[in-house]
Rosetta silent file (secondary structure, phi, psi, omega in degrees, C-alpha in Angstrom):
SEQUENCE: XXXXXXXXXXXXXXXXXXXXXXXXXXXXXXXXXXXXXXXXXXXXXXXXXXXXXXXXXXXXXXXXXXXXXXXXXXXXXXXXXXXXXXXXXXXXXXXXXXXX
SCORE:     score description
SCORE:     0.000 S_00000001
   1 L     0.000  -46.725 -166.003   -8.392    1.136   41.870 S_00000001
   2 H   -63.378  -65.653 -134.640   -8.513    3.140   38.508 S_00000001
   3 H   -89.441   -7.544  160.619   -8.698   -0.763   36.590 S_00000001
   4 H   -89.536  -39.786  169.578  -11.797   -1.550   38.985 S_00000001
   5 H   -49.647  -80.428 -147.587  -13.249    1.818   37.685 S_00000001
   6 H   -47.844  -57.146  176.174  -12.485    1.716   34.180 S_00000001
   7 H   -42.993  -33.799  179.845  -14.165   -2.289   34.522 S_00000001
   8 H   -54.267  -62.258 -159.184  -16.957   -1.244   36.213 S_00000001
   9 H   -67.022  -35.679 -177.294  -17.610    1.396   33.484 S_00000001
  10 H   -57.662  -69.771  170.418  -17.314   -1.267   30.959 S_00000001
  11 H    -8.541  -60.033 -179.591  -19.797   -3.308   32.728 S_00000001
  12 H   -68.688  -37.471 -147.610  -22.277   -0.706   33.151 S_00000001
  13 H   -84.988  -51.318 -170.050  -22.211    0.054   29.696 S_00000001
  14 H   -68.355  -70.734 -176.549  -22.622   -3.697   28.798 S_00000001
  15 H   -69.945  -16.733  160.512  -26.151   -3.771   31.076 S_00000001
  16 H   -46.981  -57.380 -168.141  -27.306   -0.259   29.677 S_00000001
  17 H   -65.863  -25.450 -168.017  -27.242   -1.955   26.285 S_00000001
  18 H   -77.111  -34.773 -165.461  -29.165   -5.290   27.481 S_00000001
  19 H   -94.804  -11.363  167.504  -31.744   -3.404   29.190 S_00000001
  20 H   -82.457  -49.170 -176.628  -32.374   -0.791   25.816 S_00000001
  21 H   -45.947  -73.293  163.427  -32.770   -4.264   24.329 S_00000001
  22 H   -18.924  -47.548 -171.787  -34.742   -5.644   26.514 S_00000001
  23 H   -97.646   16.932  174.487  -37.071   -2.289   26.328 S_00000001
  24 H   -98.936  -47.790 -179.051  -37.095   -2.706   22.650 S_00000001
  25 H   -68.142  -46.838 -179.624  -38.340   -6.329   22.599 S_00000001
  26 H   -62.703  -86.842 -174.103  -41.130   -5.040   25.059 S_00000001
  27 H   -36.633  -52.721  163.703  -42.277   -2.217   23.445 S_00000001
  28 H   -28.945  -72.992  163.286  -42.205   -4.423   20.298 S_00000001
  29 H   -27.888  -64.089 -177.024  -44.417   -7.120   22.011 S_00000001
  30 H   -50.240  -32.111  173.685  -46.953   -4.240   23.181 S_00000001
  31 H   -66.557  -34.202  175.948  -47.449   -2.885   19.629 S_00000001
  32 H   -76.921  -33.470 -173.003  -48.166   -6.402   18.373 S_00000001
  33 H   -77.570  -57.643 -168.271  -51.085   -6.705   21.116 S_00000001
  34 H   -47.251  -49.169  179.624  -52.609   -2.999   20.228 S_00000001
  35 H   -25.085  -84.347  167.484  -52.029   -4.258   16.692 S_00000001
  36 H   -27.275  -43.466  177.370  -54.142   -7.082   17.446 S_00000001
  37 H   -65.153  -37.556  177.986  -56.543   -5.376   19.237 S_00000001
  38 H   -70.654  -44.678 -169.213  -57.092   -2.958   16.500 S_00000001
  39 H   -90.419   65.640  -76.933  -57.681   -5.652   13.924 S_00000001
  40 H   149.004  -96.601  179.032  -59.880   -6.937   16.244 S_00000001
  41 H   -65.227  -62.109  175.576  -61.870   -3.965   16.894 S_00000001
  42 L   -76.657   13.244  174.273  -62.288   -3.487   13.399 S_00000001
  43 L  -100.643   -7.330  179.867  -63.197   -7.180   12.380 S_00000001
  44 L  -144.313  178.919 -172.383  -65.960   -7.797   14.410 S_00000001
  45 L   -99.328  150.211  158.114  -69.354   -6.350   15.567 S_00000001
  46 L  -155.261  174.713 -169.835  -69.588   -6.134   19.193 S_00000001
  47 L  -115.828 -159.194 -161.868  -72.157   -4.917   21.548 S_00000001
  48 L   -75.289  -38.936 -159.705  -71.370   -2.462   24.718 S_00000001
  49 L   -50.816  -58.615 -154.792  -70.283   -5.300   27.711 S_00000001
  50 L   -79.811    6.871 -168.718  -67.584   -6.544   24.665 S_00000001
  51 L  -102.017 -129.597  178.168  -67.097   -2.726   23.184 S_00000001
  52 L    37.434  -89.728 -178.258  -66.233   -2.082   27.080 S_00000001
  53 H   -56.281  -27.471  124.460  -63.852   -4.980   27.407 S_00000001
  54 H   -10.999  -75.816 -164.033  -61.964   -3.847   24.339 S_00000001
  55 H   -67.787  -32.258 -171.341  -61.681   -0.536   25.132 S_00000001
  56 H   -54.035  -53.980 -164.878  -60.554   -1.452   28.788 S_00000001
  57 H   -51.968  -48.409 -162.503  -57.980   -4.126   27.270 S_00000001
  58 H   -74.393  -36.205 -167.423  -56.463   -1.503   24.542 S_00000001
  59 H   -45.934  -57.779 -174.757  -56.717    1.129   28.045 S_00000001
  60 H   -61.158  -43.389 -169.778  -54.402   -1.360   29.538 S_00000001
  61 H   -72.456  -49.429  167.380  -51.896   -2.454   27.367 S_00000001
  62 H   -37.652  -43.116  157.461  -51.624    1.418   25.936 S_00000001
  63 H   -63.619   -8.780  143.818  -50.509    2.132   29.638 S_00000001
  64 H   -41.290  -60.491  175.376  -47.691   -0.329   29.421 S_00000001
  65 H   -84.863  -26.634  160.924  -46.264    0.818   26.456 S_00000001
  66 L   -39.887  -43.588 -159.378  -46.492    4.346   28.031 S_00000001
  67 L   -88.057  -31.310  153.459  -44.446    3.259   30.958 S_00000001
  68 H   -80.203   -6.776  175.029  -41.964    1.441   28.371 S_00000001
  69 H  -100.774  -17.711  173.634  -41.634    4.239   26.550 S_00000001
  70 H   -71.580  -82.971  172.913  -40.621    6.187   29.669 S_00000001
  71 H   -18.050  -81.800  177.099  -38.347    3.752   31.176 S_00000001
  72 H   -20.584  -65.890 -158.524  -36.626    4.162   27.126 S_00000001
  73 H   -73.901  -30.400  173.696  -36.387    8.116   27.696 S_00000001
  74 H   -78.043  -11.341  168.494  -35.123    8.133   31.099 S_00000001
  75 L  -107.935   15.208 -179.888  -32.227    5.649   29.856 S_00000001
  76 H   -73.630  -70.407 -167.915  -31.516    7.431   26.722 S_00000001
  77 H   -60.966  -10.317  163.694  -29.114   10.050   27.915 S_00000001
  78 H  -102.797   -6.496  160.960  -27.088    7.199   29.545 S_00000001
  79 H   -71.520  -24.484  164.536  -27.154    4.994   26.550 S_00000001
  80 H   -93.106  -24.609  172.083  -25.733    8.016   25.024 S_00000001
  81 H   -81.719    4.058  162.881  -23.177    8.791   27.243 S_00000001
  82 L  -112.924   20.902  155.173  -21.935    5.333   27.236 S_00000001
  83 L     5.137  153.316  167.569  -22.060    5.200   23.359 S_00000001
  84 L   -81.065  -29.608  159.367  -19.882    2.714   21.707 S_00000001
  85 L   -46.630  -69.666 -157.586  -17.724    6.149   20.158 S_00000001
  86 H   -67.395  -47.590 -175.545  -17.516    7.235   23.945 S_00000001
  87 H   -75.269  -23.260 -176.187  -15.926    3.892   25.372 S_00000001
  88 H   -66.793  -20.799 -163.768  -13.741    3.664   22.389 S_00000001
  89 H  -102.580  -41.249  149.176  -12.292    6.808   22.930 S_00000001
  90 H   -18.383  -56.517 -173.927  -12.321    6.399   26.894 S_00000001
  91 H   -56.540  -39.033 -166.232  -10.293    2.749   26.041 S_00000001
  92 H   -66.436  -49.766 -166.419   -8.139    4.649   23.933 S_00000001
  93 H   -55.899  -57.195 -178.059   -7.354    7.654   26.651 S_00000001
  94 H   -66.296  -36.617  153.747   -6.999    4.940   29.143 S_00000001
  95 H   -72.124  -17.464 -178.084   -4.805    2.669   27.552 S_00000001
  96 H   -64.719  -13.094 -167.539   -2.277    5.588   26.626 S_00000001
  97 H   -96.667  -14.883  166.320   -2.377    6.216   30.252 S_00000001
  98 H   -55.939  -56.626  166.571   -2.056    3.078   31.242 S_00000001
  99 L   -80.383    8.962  159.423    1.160    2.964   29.379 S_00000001
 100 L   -67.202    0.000    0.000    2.948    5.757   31.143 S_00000001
């Protein structure tokens, strides 16, 4: 039972880190479109419909990266408590215990 836990834990640990990547890559991606947007905005003349559609577009994508930046902060305090420090020292506790 304990050696389904302790796997489990690994496990978990293993898709915490894929999914901060994952929300890394994203956020990345979003910054290059405002990026874009900005150089954009400031490269061309535009008149209100395409001033409009700008600001709507940057509206959107800025609410994206909000929502990726949440999703980051609500998985922060478990990306820290399953640190790479924390399982080593978990592995450690558990194999000594393992070998009683």
């Amino acid at each position: 039972m304990t050696d389904r836990f302790y796997s489990e834990l690994q496990s978990l640990a293993h898709r915490v880190r894929n999914e901060s990547k994952r929300l890394s890559s994203e956020l990345s991606r979003v910054d290059r479109i405002i990026s874009g947007i900005y150089h954009e905005i400031e490269g061309c003349r535009f008149d209100v419909v395409s001033g409009y559609r700008l600001a709507k577009r940057l509206q959107d994508v800025l609410k994206e990266r909000r929502e990726i930046k949440r999703e980051i902060a609500k998985l922060s305090p478990v990306r820290r408590v399953l640190s790479d420090d924390n399982l080593k020292l978990t592995q450690s506790q558990y194999a000594k215990a393992c070998e009683k």
